[in-house]
Kinemage of the C-alpha trace (Angstrom):
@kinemage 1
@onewidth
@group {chain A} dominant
@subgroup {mainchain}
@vectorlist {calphas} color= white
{ca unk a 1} P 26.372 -48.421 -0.988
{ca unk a 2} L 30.034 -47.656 -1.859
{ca unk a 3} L 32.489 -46.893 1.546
{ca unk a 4} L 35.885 -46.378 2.227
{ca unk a 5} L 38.077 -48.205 0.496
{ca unk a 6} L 34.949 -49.929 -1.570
{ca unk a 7} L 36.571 -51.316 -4.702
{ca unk a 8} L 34.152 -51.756 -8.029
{ca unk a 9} L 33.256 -54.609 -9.496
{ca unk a 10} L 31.382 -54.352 -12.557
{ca unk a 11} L 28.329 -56.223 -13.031
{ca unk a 12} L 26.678 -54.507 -15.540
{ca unk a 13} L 28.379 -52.935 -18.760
{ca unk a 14} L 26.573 -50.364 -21.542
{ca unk a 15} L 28.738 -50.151 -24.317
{ca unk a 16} L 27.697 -47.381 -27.235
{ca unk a 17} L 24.128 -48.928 -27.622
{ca unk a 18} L 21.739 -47.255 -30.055
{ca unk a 19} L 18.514 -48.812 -31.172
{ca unk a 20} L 16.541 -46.768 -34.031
{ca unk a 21} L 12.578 -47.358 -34.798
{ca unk a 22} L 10.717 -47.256 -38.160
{ca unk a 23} L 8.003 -44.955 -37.637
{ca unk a 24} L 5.131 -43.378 -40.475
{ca unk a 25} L 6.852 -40.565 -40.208
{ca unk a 26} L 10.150 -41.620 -40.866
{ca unk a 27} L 13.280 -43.284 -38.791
{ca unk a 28} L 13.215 -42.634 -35.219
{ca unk a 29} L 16.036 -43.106 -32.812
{ca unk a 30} L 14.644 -43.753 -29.553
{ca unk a 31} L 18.428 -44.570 -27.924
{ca unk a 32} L 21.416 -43.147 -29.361
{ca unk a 33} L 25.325 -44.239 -28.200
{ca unk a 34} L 24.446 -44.633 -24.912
{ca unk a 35} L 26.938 -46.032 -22.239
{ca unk a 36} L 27.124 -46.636 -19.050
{ca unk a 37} L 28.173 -49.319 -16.302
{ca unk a 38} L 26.689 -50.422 -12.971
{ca unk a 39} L 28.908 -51.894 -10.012
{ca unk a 40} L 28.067 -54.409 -8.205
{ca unk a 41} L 26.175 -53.295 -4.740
{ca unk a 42} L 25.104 -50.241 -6.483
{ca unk a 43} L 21.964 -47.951 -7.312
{ca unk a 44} L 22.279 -46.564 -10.599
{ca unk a 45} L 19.560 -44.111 -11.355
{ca unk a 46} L 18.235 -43.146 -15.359
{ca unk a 47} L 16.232 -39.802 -15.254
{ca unk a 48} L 14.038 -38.016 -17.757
{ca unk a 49} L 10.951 -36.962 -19.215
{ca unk a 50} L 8.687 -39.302 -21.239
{ca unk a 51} L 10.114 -40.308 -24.397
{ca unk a 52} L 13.723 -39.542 -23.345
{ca unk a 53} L 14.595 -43.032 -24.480
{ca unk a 54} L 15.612 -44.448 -20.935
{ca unk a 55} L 12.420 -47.070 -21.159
{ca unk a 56} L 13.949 -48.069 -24.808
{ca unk a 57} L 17.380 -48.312 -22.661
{ca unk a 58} L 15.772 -50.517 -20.291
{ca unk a 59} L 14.254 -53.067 -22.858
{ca unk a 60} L 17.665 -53.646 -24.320
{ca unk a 61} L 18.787 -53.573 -20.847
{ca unk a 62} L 16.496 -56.397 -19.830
{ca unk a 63} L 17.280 -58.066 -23.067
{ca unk a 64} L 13.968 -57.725 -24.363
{ca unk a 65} L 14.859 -55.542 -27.463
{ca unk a 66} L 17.965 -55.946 -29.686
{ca unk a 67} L 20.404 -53.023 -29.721
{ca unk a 68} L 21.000 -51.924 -33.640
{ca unk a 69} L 24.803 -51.821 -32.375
{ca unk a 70} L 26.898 -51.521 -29.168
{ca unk a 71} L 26.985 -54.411 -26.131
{ca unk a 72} L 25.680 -55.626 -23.529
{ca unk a 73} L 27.313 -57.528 -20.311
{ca unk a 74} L 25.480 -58.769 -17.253
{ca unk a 75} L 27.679 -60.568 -15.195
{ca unk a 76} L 30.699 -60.646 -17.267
{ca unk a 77} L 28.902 -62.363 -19.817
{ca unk a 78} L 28.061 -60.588 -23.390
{ca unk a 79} L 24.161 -60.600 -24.399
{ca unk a 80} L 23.895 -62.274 -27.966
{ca unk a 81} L 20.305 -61.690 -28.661
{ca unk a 82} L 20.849 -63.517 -31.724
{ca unk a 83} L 21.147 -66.351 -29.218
{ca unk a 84} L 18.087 -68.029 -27.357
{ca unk a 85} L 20.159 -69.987 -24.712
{ca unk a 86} L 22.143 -66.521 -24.295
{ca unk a 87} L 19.128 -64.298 -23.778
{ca unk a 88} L 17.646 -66.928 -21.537
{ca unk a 89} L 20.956 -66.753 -19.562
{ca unk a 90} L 20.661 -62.908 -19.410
{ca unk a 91} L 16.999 -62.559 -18.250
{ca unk a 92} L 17.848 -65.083 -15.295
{ca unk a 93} L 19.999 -62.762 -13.738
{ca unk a 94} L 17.711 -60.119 -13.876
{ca unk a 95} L 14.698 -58.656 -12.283
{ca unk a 96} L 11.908 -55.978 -13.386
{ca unk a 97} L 9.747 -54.155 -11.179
{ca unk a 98} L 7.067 -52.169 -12.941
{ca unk a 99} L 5.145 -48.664 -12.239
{ca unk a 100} L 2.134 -50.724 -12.400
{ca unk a 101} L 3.195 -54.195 -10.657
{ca unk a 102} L -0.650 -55.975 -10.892
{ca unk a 103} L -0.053 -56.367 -14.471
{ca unk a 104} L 3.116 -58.474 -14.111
{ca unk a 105} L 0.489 -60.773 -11.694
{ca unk a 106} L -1.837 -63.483 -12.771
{ca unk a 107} L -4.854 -62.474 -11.729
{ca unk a 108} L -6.044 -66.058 -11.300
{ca unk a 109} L -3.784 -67.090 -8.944
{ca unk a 110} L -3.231 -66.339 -5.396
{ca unk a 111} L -0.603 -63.662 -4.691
{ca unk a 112} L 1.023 -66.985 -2.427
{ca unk a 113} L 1.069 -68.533 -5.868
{ca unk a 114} L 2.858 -65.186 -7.850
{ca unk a 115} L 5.389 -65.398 -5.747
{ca unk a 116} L 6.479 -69.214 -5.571
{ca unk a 117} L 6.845 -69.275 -9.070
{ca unk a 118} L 10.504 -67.809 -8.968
{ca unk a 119} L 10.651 -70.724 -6.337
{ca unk a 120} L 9.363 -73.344 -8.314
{ca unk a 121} L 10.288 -72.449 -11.626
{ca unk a 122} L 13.951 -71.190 -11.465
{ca unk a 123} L 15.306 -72.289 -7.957
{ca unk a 124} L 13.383 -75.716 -7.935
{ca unk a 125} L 12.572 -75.537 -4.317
{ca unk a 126} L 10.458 -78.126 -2.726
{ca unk a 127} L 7.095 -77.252 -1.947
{ca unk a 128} L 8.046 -77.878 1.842
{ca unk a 129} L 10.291 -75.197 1.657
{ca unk a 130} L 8.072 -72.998 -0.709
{ca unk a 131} L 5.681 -71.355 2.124
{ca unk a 132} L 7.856 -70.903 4.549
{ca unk a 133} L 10.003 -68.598 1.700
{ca unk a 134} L 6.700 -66.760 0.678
{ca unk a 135} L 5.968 -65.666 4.680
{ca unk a 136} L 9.544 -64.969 5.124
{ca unk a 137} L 9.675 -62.592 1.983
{ca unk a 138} L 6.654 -61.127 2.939
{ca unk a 139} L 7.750 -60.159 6.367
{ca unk a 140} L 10.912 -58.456 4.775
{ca unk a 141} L 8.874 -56.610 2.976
{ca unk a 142} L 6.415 -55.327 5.452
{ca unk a 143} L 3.372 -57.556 4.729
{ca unk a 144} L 1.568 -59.784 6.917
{ca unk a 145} L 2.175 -63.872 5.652
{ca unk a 146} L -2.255 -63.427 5.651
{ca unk a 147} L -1.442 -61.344 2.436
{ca unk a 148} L -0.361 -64.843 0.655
{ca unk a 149} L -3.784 -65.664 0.160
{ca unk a 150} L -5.423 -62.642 -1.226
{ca unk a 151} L -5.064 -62.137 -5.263
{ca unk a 152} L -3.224 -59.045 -6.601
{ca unk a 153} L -6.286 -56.901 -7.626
{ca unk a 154} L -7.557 -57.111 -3.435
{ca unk a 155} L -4.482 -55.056 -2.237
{ca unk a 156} L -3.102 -51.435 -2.491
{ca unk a 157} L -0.672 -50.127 -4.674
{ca unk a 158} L 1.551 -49.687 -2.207
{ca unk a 159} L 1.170 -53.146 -1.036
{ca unk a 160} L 1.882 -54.296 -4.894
{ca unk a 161} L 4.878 -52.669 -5.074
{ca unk a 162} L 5.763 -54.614 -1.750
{ca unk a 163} L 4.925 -58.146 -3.086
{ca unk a 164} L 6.644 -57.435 -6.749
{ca unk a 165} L 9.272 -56.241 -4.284
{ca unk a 166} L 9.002 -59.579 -2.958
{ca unk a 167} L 8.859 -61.277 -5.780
{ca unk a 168} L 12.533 -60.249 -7.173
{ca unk a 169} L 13.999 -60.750 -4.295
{ca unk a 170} L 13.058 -64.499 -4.138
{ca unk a 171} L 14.434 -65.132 -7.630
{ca unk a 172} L 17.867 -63.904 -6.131
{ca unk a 173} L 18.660 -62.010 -9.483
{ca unk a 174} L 22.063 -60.189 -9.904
{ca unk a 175} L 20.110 -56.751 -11.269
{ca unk a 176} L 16.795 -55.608 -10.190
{ca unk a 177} L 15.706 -53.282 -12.513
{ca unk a 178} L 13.366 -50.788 -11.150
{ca unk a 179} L 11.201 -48.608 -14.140
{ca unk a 180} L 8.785 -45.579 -12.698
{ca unk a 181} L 8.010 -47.828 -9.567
{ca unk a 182} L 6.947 -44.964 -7.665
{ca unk a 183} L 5.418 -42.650 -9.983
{ca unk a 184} L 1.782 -44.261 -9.354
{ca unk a 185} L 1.974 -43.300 -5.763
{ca unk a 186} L 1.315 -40.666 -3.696
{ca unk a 187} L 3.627 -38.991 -1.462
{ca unk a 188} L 3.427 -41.031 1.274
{ca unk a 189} L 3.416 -44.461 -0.026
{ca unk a 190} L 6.617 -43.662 -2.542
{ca unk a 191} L 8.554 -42.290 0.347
{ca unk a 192} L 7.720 -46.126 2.509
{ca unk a 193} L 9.114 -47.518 -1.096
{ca unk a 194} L 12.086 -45.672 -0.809
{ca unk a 195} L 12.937 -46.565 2.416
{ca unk a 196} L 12.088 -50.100 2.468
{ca unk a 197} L 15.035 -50.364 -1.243
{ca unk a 198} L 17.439 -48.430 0.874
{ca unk a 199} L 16.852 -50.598 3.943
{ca unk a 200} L 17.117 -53.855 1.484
{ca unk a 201} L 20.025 -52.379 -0.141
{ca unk a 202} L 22.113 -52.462 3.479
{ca unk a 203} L 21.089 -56.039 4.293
{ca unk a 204} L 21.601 -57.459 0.923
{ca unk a 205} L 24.101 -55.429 -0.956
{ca unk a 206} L 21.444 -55.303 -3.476
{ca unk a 207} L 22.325 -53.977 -7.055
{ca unk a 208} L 19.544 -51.603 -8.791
{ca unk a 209} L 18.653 -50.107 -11.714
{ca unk a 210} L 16.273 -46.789 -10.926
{ca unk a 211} L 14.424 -45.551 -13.910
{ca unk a 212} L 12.163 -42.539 -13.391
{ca unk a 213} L 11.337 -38.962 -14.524
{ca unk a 214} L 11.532 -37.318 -11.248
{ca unk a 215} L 15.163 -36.205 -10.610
{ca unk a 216} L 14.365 -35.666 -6.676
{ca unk a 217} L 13.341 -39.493 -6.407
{ca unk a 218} L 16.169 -41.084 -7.720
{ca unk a 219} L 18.943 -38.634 -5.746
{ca unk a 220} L 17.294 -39.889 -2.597
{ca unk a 221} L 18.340 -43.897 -3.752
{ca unk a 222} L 20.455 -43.510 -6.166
{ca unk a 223} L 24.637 -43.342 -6.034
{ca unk a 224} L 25.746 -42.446 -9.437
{ca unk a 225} L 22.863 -41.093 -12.027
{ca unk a 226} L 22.474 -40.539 -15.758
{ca unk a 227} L 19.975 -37.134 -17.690
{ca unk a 228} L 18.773 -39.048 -20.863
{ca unk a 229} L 17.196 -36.257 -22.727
{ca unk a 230} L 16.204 -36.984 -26.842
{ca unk a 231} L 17.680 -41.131 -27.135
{ca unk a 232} L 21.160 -39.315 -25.108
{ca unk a 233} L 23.004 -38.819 -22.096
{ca unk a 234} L 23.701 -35.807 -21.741
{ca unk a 235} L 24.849 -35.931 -17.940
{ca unk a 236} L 26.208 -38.730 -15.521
{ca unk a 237} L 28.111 -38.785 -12.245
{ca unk a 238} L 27.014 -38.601 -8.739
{ca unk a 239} L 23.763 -38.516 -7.654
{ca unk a 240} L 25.085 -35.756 -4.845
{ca unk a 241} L 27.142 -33.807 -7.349
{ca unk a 242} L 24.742 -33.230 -10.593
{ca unk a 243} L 21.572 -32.473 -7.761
{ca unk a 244} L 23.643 -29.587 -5.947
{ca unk a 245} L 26.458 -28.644 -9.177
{ca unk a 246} L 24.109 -29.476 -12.516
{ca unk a 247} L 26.153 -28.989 -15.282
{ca unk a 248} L 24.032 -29.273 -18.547
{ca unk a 249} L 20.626 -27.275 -18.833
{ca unk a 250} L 18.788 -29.665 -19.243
{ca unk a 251} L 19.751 -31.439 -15.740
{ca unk a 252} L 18.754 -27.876 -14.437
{ca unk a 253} L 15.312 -27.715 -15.831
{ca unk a 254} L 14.292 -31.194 -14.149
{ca unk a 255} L 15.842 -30.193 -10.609
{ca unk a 256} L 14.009 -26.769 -11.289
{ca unk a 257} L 10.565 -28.488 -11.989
{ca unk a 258} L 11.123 -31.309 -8.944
């Protein structure tokens, strides 16, 4: 969270991206010269309504789908998805948390098992030292180290969201990239969410990406936020400023219908 005499440092840079689809009917463009940076120790929120293009925005984000034109930086380093060992790179640094977190689990394994394999896979810890990282991760989370040996279709929603939660924070990414994490649960739940990312934020000078339609959810996380509305932005700044002085109609339609 930015304070007095905070000074940026970029860590992730949107440069005029715009990625087009071929559809029956015709060309579609799903993201269209789009920009937009995110500082280090920051919670960047993308609002809008289904098919606004921000889940498009997040692919090329997450360097999953290639950008037609404009750049990408992570890290001060440019994503050239032409590039294996540069995507690779890219996708390291990064995190994704999912509206539906069971279906980024192996249902065969053990949810102990889902979450050493950030351990074992990409910071080549020990097995010694694997367990004791699981309970420890759990517990910052909220969940009992019990919870390790349950599989991922035995526990809530709410409690999925904790161990993908988890999960990201044991790969010790640069970006976590948060899409509609919240929009599967009720009231209650999203608002323990919430606070548990804020209270992570503050210990770990986390860095987010927030992607969801509900304008009221992301100005309770978020410090800067961008309306995508038809592949566009057609609003950024503050998270405070465009919930209490909304400048484009569009931005005053979703506050209206929060």
């Amino acid at each position: 969270m930015p304070f007095p005499g905070w000074i940026a440092v970029m860590l992730l840079e949107v440069d005029h991206v715009t990625k087009t689809f071929q559809s029956r009917g015709g060309q579609v463009r799903a993201v269209s010269d789009v920009s937009l940076t995110i500082a280090a120790g920051e919670c960047f929120g993308i609002i809008g309504e289904s098919g606004s293009g921000k889940s498009t925005l997040a692919g090329m984000v997450a360097g999953f789908t290639r950008p037609d034109s404009g750049s990408i930086t992570l890290a001060g380093k440019r994503l050239d998805m032409r590039s294996r060992a540069s995507r690779r790179q890219h996708q390291s640094q990064l995190q994704l948390i999912f509206q539906e977190p069971r279906s980024s689990f192996n249902p065969r394994m053990s949810i102990g098992d889902c979450l050493r394999e950030p351990l074992t896979y990409k910071l080549r810890r020990d097995r010694a030292g694997q367990q004791e990282a699981v309970e420890q991760a759990l517990e910052t989370v909220g969940l009992p180290a019990s919870l390790s040996r349950r599989g991922p279709h035995s526990i809530s929603g709410g409690q999925a969201q904790r161990v993908a939660i988890a999960r990201a924070l044991l790969a010790e990414p640069a970006l976590i990239v948060c899409d509609e994490i919240t929009s599967a649960l009720d009231v209650t739940v999203q608002a323990t969410i919430l606070d548990l990312l804020a209270r992570l934020r503050a210990e770990r000078d986390l860095s987010l990406l927030f992607i969801s339609h509900d304008i009221a959810v992301v100005a309770q996380i978020a410090d800067r936020m961008a309306v995508m509305s038809a592949g566009r932005i057609v609003e950024q700044g503050p998270a405070s400023r465009l919930i209490t002085d909304p400048r484009n109609p569009y931005t005053r339609d979703l506050i209206a219908m929060a």
